[in-house]
C-alpha atoms as one frame of an Amber mdcrd trajectory, in Angstrom:
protein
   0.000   0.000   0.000   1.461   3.626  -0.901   1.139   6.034   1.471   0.051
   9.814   0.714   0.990  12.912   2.074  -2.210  14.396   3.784  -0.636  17.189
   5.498   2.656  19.055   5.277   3.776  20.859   8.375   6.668  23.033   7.805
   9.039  21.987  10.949  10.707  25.537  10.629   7.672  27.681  11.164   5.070
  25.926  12.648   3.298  26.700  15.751   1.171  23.841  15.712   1.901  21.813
  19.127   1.597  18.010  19.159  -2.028  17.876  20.968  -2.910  19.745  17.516
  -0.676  17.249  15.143  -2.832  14.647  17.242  -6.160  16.485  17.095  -5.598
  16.721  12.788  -4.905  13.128  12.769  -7.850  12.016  14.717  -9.640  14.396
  12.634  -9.093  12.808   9.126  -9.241   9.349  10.662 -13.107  10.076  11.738
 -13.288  11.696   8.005 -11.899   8.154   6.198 -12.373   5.147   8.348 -11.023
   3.248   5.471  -7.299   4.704   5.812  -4.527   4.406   8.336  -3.660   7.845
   8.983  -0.366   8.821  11.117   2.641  11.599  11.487   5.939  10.335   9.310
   8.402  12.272  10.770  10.927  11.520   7.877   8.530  13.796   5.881   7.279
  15.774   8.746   3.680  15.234   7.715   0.834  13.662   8.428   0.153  10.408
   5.894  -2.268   7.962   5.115  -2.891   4.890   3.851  -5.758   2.521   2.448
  -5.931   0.011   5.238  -5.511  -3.940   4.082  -8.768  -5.291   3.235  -9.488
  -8.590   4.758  -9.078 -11.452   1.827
């Protein structure tokens, strides 16, 4: 599964705090049940994923 960028957070001048990071994620997780949504911190952004479906 290939992941997508969601989110880019500029590391040199956000403000965001990491309740917010956490808040966003939660937020597009309750948008698309169907992905796996989380912060790469490679990228600095928060990703996502179409989730394995069962076979």
């Amino acid at each position: 599964m290939e992941k997508r960028v969601l989110v880019k957070i500029d590391k040199d001048k956000t403000e965001l705090t990491l309740r917010e990071v956490l808040d966003r994620i939660k937020e597009i997780q309750d948008q698309h049940p169907e992905m796996d949504v989380f912060f790469d911190g490679d990228q600095y952004a928060i990703c996502g994923r179409m989730r394995k479906s069962p076979e």
